[in-house]
Each structure stands twice: as structure tokens, then as C-alpha cells.
KOLVEXTOR-467486 format. One record per atom (N, C-alpha, C, O): residue in three letters; x, y, z. Coordinates in steps of 0.001 Angstrom, whole numbers, plus 500000, padded with zeros to 6 digits. Each point is the difference from the previous one (the first is absolute). Last residue first. Example, Ala and Ser with C-alpha at 12.3 -4.5 7.8 and 13.67 -1.06 7.14 Angstrom:
KOLVEXTOR-467486
SER512850497750507080;SER500820501190500060;SER499230501090500730;SER500509501108500169;ALA499781493172499761;ALA499110501190500000;ALA500900501200500000;ALA501036499981500665;
***
This chain:
KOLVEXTOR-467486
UNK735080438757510918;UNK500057498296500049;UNK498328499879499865;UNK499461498893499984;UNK503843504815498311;UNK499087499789501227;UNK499007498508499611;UNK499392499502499053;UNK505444503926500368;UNK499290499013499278;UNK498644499658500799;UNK500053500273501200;UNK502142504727498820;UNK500332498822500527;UNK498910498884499360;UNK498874500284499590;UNK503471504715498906;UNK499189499136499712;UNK500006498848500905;UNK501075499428499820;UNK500392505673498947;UNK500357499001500823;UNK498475498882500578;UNK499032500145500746;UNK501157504881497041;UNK500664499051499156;UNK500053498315500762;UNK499643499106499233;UNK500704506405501817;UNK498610498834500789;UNK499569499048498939;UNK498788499959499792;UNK505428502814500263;UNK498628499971498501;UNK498961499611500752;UNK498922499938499408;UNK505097499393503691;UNK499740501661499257;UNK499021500570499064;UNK499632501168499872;UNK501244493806501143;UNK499331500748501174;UNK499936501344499703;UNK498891500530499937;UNK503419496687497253;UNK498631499775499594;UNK499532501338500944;UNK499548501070499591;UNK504829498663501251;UNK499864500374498683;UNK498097500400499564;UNK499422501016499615;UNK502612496239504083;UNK500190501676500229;UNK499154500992498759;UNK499177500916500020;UNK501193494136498954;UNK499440500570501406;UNK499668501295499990;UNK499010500595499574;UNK505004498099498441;UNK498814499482498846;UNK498663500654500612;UNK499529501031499521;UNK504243498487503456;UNK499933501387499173;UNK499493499775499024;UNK500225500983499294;UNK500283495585503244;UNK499216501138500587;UNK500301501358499010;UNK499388501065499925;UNK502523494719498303;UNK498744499817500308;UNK499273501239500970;UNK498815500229499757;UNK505463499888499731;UNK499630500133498737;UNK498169500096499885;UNK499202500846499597;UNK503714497455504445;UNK499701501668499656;UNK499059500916498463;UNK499318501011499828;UNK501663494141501258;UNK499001500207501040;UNK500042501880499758;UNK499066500793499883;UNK503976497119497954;UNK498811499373499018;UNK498736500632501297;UNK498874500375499672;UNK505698500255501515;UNK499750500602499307;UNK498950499877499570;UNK499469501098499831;UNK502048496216503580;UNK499526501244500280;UNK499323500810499010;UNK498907500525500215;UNK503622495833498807;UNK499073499189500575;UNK499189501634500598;UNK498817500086499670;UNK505632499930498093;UNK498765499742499057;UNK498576500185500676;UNK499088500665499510;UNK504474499974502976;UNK499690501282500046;UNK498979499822498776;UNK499087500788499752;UNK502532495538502316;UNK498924500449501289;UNK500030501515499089;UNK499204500791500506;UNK504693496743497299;UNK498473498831500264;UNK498635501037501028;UNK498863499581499785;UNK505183501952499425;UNK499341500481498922;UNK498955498880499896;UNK498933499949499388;UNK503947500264504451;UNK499339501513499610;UNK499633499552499123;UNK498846499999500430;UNK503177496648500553;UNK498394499347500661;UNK499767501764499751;UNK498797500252499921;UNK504444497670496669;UNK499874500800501039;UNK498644500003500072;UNK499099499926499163;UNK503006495929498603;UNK499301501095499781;UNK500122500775501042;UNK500209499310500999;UNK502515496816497265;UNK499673500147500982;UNK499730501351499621;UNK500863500711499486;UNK497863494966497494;UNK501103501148500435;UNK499503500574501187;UNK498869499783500434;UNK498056496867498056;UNK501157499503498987;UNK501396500721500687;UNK500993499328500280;UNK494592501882500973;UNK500100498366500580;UNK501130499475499385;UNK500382498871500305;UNK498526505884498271;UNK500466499618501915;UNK500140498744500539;UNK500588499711501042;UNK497408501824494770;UNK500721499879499697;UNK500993499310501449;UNK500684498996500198;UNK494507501488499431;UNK500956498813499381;UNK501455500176499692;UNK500631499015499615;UNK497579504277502757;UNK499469499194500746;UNK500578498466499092;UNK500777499144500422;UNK498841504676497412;UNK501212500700500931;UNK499795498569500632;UNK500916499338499512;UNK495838500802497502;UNK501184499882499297;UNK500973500126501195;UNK500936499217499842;UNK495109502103502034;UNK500465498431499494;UNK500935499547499476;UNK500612499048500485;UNK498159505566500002;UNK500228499205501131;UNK500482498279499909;UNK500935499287500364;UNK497257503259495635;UNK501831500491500629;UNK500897499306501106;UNK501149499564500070;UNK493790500166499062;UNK500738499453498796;UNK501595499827500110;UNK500816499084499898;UNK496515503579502436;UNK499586499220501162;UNK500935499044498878;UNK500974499449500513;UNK498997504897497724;UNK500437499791500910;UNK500066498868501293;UNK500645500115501043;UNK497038500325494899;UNK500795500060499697;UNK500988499712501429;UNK500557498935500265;UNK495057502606500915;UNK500189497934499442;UNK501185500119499193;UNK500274498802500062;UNK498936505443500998;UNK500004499287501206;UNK500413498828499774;UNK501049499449500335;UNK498250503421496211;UNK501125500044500523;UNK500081499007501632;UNK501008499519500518;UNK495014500705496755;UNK500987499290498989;UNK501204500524501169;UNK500341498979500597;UNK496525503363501055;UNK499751498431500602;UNK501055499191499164;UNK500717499191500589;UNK499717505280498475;UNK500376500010501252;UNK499793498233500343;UNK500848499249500481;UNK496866502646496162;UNK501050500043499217;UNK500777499648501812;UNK500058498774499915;UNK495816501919500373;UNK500111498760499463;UNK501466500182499560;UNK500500498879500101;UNK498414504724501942;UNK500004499014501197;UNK499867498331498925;UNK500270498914500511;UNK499679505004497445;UNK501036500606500309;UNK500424498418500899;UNK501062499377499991;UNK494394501276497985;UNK501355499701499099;UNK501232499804500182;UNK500725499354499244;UNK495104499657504052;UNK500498501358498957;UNK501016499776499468;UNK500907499402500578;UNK497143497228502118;UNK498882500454499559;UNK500314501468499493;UNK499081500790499786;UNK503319495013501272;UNK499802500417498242;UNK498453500884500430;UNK498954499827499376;UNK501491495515503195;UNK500908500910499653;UNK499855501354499053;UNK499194499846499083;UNK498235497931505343;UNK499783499619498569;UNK500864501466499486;UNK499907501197500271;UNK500849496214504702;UNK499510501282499161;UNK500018499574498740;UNK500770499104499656;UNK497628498837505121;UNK501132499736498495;UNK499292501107499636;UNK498877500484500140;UNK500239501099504229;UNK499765498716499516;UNK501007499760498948;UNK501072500605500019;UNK498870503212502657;UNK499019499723500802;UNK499778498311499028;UNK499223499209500534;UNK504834504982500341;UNK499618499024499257;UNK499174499260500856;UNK500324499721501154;UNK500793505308498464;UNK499551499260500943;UNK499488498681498886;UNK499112500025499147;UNK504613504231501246;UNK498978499359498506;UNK499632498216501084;UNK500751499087500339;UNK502397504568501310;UNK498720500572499358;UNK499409499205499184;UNK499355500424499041;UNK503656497594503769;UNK499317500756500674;UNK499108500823499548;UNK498978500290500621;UNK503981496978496929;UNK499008499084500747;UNK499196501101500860;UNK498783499813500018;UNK504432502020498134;UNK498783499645499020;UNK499118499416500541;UNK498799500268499974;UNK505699499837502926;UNK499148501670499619;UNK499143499847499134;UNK499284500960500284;UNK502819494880500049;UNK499274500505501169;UNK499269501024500197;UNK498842500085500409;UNK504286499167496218;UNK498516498916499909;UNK499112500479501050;UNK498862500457499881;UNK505022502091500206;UNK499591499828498808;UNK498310499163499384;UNK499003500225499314;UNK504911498690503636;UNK499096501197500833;UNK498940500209498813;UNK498977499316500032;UNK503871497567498487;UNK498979499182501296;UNK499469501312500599;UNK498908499942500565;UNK504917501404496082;UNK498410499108499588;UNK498970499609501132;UNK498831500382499942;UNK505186501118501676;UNK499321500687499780;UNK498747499823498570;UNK498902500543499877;UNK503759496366502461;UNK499317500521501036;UNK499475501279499257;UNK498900500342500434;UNK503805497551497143;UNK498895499169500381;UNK499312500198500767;UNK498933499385500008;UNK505025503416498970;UNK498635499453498639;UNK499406499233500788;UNK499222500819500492;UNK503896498991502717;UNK499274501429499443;UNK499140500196499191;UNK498847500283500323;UNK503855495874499607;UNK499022500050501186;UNK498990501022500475;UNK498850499882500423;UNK503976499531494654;UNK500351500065501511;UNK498296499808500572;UNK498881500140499507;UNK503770498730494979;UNK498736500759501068;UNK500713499709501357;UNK500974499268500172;UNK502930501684496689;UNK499061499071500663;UNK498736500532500676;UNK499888500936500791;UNK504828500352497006;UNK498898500825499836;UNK498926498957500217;UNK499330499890498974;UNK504660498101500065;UNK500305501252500309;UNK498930500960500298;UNK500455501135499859;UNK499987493557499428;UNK499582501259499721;UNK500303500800500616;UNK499843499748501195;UNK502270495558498500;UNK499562500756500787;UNK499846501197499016;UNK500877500346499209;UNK499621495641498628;UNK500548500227501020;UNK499262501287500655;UNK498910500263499492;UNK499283497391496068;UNK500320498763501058;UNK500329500279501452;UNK499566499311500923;UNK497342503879496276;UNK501277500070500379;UNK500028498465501056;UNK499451499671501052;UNK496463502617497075;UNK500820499396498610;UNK501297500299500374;UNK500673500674499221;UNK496222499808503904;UNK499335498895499433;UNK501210499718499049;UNK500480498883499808;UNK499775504831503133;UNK500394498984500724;UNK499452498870498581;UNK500838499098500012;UNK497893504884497561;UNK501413499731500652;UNK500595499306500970;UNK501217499950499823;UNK494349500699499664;UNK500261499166498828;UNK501807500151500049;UNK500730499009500015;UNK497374503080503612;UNK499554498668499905;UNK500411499309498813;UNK500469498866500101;UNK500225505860500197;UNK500875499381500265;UNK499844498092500635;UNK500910499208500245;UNK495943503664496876;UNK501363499629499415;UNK500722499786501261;UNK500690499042499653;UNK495686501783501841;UNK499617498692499177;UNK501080500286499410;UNK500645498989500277;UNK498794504938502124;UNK500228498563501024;UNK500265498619498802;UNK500922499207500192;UNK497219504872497873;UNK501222500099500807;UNK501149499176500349;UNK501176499846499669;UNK494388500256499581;UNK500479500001498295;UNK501787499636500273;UNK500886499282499535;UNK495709501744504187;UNK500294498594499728;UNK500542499544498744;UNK500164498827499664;UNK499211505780501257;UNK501073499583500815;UNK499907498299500174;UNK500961499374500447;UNK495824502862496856;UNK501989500583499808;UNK500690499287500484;UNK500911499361499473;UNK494353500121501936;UNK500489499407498813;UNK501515500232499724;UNK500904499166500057;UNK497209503513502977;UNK500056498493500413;UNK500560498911498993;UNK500882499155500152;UNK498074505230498615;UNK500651500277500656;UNK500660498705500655;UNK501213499789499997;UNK494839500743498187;UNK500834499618499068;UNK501395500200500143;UNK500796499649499129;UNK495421500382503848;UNK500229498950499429;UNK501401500037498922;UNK500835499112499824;UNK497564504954502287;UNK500642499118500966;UNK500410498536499641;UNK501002499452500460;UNK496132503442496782;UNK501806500792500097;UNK500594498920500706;UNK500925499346499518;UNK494419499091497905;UNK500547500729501324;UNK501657499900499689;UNK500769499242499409;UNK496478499083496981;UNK499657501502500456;UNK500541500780501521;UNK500045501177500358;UNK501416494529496115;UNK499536499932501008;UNK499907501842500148;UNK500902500797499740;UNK500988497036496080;UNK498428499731500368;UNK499788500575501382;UNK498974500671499892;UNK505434498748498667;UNK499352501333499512;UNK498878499964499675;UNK499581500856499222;UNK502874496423503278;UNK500024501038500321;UNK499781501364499439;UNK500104501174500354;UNK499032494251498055;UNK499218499827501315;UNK500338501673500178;UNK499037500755499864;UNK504288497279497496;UNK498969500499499203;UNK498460500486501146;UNK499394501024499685;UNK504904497551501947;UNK499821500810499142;UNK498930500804498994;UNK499796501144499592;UNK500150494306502387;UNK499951501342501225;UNK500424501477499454;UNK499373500981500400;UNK501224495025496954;UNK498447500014500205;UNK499863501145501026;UNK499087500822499922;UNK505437498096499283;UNK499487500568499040;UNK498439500208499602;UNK499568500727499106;UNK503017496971504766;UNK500017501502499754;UNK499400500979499124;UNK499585501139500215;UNK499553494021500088;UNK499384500714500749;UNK500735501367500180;UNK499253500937500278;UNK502956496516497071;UNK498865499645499542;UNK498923501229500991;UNK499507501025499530;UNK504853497790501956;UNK500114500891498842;UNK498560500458499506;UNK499674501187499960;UNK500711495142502638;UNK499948500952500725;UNK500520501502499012;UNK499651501126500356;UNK500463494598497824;UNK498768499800500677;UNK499414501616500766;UNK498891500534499957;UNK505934497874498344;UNK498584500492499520;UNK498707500224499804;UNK499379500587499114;UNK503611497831503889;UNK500129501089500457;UNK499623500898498496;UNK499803501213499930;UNK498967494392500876;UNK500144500700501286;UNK500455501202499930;UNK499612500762500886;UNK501553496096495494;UNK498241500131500426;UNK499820500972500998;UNK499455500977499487;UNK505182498330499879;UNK499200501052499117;UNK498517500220499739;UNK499351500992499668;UNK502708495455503150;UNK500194501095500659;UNK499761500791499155;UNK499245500820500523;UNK499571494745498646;UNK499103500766500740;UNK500418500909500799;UNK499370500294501016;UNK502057498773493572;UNK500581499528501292;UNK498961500749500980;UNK499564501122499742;UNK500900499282495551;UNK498756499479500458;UNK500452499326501396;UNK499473498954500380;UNK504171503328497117;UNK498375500758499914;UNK498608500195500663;UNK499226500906500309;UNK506141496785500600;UNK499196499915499230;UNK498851500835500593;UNK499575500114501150;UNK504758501468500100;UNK499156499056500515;UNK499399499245498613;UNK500730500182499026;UNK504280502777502782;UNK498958499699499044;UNK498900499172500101;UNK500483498904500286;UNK502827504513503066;UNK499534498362499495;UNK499012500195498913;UNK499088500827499998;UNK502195503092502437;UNK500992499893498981;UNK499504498437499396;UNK500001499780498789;UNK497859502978504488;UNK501205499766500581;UNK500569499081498992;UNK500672499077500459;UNK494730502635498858;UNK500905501340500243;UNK501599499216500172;UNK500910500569499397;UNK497061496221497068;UNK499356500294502016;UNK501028501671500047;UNK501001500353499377;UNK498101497393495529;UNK500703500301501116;UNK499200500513500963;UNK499012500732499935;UNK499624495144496073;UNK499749502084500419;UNK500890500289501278;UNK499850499176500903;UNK499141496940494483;UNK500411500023501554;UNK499829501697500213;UNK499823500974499269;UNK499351496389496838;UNK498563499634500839;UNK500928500456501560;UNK499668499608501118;UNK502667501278494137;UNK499717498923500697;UNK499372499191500988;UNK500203498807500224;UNK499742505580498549;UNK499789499970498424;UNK500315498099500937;UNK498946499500500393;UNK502367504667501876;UNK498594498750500195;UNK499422499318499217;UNK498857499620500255;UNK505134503299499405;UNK500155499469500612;UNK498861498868500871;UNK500131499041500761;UNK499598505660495893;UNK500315497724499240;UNK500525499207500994;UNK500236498900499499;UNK498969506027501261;UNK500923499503499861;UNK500361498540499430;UNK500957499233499890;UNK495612505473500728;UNK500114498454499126;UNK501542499758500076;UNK500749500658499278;UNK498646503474502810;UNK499208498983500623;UNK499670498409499437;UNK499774498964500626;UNK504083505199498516;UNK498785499241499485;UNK499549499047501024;UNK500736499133500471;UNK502919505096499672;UNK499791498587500280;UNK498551499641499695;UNK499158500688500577;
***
């Protein structure tokens, strides 16, 4: 089976649950949007020098197809973020927050690993939105609304984490 099927060859693209959309519809925004940031995180995971990060990474590599899977299904997903993911992103933040002492704005990009990480953050805040415009139109799950909204905050500490290991970590100073 070929992946070129000429079935988008008319500006439309199938949802996991069989409907055809248009392309530029703000549910393929959304959940290409979030494709988008997998594939920047991907690449992030083979910049970042810590085990534990990239480890983290996986498993939000993880998590994000089955988000883009509630996104590109009119009916119920089978494999849905949960409450769980979200709580375990939110530990996640918390546990960084604890080693990496944020004392002002941080100026982004102070190692390669942690700039490639900031593009994934703001991708991810990008995502958020898309999910957010899309939600005023359809009825969105409030899991994948609060697990975007977590994620960009995790993303963002493990940029952090990242600098902090290099003594890398830069604050703006007024």
C-alpha cells in the first residue's frame, strides 16, 4: 500500500474516524500544528545531553500522537490523553522547577540543545492556540486543552535544565 494515494489531490485529507476535511480546516491546523512540534522534538532529542531529558522527550513523543489522534477524530478516540499525562507532565515541571532556580526572564538559546528546545516550546504554545481556536468552533477535550497548556511550561524547563548543566543559563537584566 502506497502512501500517495491521490486522495488529497482535492485539498481534502481524512480524520483517523473516516470524515474527509479540507486541508486548511482549524482541525488539521491543530493537529498539524502538533505534528509540527513532534517533529522539532525529535530533533531536540538528539541535541539534548541529559539521559533524563531525552527520556522525557520520548514519552511526550509519545503522548502527542495520541493528542493529535483526539484532534483528527470527529468521534471518540480510542487512546486519549488522560488526567494521568497531565499530572504527570505537571510533576515534571515541578521536579525542574526544583533544580533550576528561575530568578528573572530568561534569555533564550544559551546552548544549542536549549535553543532548539525554545523553537519547540513556542511551537508548542502555537499548538496551544490552534487547539484553543479550534475549541470555540467544536467540542475539544479539556485533557488535551490543560495537557497543551502544561506541556510548553515543561518544554520550557527542560530548555532550563538544559542551560543549567553547562552553567549556560542566562537571565535578562533590566
Amino acid at each position: 500500500m502506497s502512501i500517495s494515494t491521490k486522495t488529497g489531490d482535492s485539498g481534502t485529507t481524512g480524520l483517523w474516524t473516516g470524515e474527509r476535511v479540507k486541508k486548511n480546516s482549524p482541525r488539521v491546523e491543530a493537529y498539524g500544528t502538533v505534528d509540527e512540534l513532534n517533529a522539532h522534538l525529535a530533533e531536540a532529542k538528539h541535541l539534548v545531553k541529559s539521559e533524563r531529558v531525552k527520556m522525557i522527550i520520548k514519552e511526550i513523543q509519545e503522548d502527542l500522537f495520541r493528542v493529535v489522534g483526539v484532534l483528527a477524530s470527529l468521534g471518540v478516540f480510542p487512546y486519549p490523553v488522560t488526567e494521568a499525562d497531565v499530572e504527570r507532565v505537571t510533576l515534571y515541571v515541578h521536579e525542574f522547577e526544583k533544580e533550576v532556580e528561575l530568578t528573572g526572564f530568561v534569555i533564550p538559546g544559551g546552548a544549542p540543545q536549549s535553543a532548539k528546545l525554545d523553537v519547540c516550546c513556542t511551537v508548542a504554545r502555537r499548538a496551544e492556540r490552534r487547539i484553543l481556536s479550534l475549541a470555540q468552533k467544536e467540542n475539544i477535550s479539556g485533557t488535551v486543552k490543560q495537557y497543551m497548556n502544561r506541556l510548553s511550561d515543561l518544554v520550557f524547563m527542560l530548555a532550563r535544565f538544559e542551560e543549567k548543566n553547562e552553567d549556560k543559563l542566562e537571565f535578562k537584566k533590566w
